[in-house]
MIKOLMI-346662 format. One record per atom (N, C-alpha, C, O): residue number from 1; residue in three letters; atom name; x, y, z. Coordinates in Angstrom, 3 decimals. Example, Ala and Ser with C-alpha at 12.3 -4.5 7.8 and 13.67 -1.06 7.14 Angstrom:
- num/residuo/atomo/x/y/z
- 1/ALA/N/13.190/-5.690/7.800 $
- 1/ALA/CA/12.300/-4.500/7.800 $
- 1/ALA/C/13.200/-3.300/7.800 $
- 1/ALA/O/14.236/-3.319/8.465 $
- 2/SER/N/12.850/-2.250/7.080 $
- 2/SER/CA/13.670/-1.060/7.140 $
- 2/SER/C/12.900/0.030/7.870 $
- 2/SER/O/13.409/1.138/8.039 $
END
This chain:
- num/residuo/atomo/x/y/z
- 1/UNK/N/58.066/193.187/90.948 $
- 1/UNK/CA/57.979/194.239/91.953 $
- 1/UNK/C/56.970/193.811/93.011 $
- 1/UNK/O/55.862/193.486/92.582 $
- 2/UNK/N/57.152/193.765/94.171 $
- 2/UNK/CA/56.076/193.350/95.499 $
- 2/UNK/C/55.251/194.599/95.513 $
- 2/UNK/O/55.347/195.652/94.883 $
- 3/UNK/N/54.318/194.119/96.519 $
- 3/UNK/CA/53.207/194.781/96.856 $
- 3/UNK/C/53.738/196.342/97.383 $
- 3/UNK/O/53.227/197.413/97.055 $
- 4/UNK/N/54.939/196.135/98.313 $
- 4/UNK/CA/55.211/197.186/99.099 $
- 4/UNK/C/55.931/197.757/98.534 $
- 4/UNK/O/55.659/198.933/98.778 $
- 5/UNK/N/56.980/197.704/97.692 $
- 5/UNK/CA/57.349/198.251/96.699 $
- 5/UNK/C/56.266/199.262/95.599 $
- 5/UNK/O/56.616/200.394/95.269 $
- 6/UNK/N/55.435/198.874/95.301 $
- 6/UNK/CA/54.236/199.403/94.295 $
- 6/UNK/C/53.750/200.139/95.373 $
- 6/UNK/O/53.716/201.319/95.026 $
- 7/UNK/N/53.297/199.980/96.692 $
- 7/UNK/CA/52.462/200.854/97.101 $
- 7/UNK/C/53.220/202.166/97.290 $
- 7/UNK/O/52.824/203.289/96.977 $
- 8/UNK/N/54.462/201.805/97.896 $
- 8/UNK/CA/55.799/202.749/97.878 $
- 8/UNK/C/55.852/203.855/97.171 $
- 8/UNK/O/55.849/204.984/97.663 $
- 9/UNK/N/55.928/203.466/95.395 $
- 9/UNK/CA/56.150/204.004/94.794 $
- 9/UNK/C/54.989/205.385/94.673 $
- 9/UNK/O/55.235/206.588/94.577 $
- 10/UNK/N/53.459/204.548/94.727 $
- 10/UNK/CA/52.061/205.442/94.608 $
- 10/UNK/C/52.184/206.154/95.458 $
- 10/UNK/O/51.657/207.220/95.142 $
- 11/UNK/N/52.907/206.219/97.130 $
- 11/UNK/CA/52.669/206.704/98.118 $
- 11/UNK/C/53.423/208.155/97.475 $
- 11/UNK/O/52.825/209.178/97.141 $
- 12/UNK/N/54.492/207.976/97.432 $
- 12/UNK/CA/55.584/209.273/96.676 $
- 12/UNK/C/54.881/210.084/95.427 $
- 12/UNK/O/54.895/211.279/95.131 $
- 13/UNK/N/54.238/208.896/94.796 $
- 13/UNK/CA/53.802/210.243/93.753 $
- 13/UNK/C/52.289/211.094/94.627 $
- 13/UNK/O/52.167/212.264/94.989 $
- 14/UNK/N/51.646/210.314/94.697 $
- 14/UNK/CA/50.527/210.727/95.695 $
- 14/UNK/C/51.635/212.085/96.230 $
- 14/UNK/O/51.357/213.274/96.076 $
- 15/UNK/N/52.605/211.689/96.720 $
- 15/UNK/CA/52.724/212.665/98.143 $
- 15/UNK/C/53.089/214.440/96.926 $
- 15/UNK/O/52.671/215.596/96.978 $
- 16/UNK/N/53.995/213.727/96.061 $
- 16/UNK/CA/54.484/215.082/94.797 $
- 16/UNK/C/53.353/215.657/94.104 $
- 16/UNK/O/53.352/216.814/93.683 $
- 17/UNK/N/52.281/214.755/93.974 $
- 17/UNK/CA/51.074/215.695/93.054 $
- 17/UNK/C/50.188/216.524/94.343 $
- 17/UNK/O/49.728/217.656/94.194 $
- 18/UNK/N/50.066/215.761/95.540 $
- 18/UNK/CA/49.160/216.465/96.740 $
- 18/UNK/C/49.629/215.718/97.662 $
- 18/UNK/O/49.393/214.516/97.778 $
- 19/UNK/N/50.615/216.663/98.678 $
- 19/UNK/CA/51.156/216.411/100.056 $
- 19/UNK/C/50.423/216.250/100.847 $
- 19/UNK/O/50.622/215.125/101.305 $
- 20/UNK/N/49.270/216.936/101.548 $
- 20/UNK/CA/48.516/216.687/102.372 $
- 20/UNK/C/47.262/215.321/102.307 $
- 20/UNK/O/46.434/214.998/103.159 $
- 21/UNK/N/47.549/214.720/100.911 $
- 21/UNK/CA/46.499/213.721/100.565 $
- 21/UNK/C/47.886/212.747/101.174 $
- 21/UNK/O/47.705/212.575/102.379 $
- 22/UNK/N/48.536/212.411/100.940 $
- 22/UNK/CA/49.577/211.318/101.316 $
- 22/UNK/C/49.513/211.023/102.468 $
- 22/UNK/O/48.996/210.007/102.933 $
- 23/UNK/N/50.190/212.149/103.210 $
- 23/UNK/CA/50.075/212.119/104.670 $
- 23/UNK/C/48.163/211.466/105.308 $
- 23/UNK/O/47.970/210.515/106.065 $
- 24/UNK/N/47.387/212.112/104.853 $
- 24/UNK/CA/46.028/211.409/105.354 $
- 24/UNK/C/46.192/210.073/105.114 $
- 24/UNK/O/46.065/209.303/106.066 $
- 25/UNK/N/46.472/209.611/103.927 $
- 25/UNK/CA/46.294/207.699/103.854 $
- 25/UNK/C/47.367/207.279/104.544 $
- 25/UNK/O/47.310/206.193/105.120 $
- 26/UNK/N/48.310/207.925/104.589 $
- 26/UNK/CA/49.192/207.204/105.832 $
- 26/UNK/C/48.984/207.226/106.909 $
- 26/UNK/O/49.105/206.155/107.505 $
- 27/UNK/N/48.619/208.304/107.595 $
- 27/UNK/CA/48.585/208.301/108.876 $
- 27/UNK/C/47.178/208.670/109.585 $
- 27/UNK/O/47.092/208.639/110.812 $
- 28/UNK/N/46.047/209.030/108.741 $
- 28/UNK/CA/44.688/209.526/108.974 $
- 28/UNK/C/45.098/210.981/109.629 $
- 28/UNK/O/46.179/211.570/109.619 $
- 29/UNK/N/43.627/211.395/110.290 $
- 29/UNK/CA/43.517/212.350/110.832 $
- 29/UNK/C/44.323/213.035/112.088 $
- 29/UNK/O/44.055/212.662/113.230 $
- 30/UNK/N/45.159/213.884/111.893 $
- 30/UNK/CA/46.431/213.765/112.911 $
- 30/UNK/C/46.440/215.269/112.983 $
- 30/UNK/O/45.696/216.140/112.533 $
- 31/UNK/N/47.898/215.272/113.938 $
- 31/UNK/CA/49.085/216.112/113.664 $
- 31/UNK/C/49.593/216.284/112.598 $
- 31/UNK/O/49.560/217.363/112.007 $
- 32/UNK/N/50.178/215.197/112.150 $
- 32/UNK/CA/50.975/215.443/110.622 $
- 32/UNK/C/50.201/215.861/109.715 $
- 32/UNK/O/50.730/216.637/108.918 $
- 33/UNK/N/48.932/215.576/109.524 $
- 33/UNK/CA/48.006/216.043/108.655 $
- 33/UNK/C/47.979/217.775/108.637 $
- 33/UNK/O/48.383/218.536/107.758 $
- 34/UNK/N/47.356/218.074/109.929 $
- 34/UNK/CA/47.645/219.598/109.981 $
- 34/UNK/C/49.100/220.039/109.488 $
- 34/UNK/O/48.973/220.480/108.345 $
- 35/UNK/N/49.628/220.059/109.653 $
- 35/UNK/CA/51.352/220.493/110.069 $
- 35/UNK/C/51.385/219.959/107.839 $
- 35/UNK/O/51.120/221.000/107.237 $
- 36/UNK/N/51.474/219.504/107.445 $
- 36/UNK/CA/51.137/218.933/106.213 $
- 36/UNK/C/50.373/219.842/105.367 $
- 36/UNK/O/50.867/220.172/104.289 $
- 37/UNK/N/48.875/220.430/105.824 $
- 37/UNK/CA/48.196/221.201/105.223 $
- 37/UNK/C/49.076/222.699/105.353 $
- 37/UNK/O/49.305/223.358/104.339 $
- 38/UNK/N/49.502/223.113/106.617 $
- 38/UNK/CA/50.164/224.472/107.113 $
- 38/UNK/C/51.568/224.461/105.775 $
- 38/UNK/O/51.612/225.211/104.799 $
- 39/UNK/N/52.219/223.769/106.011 $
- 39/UNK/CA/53.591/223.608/105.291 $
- 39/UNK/C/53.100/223.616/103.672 $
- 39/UNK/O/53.487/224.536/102.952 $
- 40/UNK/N/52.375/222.727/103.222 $
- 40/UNK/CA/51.836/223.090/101.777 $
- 40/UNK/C/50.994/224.497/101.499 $
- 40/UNK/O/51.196/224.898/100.353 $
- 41/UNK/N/50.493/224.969/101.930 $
- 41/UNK/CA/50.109/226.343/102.010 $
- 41/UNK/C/50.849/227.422/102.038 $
- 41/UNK/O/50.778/228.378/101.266 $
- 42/UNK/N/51.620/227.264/102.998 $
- 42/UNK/CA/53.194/228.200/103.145 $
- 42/UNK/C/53.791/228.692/101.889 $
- 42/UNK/O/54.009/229.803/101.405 $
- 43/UNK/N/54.069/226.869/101.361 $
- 43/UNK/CA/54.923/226.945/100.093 $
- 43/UNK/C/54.821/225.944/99.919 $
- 43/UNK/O/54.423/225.420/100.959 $
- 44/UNK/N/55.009/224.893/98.771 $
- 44/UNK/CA/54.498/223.873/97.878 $
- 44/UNK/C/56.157/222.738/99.024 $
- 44/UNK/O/56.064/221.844/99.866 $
- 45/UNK/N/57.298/223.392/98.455 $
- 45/UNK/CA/58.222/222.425/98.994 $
- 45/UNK/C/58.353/221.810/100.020 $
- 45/UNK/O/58.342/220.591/100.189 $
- 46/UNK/N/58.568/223.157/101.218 $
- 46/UNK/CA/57.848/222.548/102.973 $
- 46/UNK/C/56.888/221.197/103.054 $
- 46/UNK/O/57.207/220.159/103.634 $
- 47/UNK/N/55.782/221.409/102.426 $
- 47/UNK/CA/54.853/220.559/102.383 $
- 47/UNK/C/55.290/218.853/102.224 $
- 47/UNK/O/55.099/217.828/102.879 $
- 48/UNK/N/56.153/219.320/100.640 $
- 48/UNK/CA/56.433/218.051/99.916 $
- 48/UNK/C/57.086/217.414/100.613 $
- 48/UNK/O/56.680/216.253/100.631 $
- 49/UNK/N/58.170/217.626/101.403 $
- 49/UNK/CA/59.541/217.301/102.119 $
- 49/UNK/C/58.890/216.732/103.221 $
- 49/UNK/O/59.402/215.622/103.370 $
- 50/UNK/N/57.897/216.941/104.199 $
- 50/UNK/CA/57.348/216.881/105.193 $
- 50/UNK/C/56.196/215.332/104.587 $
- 50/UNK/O/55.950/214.368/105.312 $
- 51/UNK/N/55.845/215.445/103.612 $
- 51/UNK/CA/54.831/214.520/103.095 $
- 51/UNK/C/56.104/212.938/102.710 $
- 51/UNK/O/56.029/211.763/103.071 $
- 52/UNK/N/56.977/213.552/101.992 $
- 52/UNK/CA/58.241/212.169/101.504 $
- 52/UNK/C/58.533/211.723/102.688 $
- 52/UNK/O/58.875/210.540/102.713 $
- 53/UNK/N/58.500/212.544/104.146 $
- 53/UNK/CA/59.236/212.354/105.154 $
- 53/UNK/C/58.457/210.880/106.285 $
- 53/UNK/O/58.967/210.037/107.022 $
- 54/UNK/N/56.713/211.282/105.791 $
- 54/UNK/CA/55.915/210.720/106.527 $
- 54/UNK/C/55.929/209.666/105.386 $
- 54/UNK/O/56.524/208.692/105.848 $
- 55/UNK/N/55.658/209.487/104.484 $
- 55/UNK/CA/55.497/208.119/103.822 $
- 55/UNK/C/56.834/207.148/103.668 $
- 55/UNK/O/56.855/205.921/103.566 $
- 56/UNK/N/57.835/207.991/103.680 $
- 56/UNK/CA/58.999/206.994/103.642 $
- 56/UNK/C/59.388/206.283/104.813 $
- 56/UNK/O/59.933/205.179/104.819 $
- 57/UNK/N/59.114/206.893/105.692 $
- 57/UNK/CA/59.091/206.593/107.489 $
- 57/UNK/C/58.759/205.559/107.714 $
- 57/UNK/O/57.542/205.376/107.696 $
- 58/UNK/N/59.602/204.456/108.012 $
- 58/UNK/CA/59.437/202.925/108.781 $
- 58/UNK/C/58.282/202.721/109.961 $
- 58/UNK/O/58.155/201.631/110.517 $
END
């Protein structure tokens, strides 16, 4: 398994146990971060979907 593959994988669980932690190591202090914290607060799924969306993202 490569590097990017493994990090891949950590990024997704990272993002399923705490959405708004994912999004920060991906992208730091942002937009998505907010919008990330709002959506997990809302409701757990919003969040998650929004967090898979930013780490899977090319």
């Amino acid at each position: 398994m490569s590097d990017l593959q493994t990090n891949t994988l950590l990024m997704v669980i990272i993002a399923i146990l705490l959405p708004p932690l994912a999004v920060f190591l991906k992208k730091g202090v942002g937009l998505s971060l907010v919008i990330s914290i709002i959506l997990t607060l809302l409701f757990y799924l919003p969040g998650l979907i929004h967090a898979l969306y930013v780490v899977l993202k090319t």
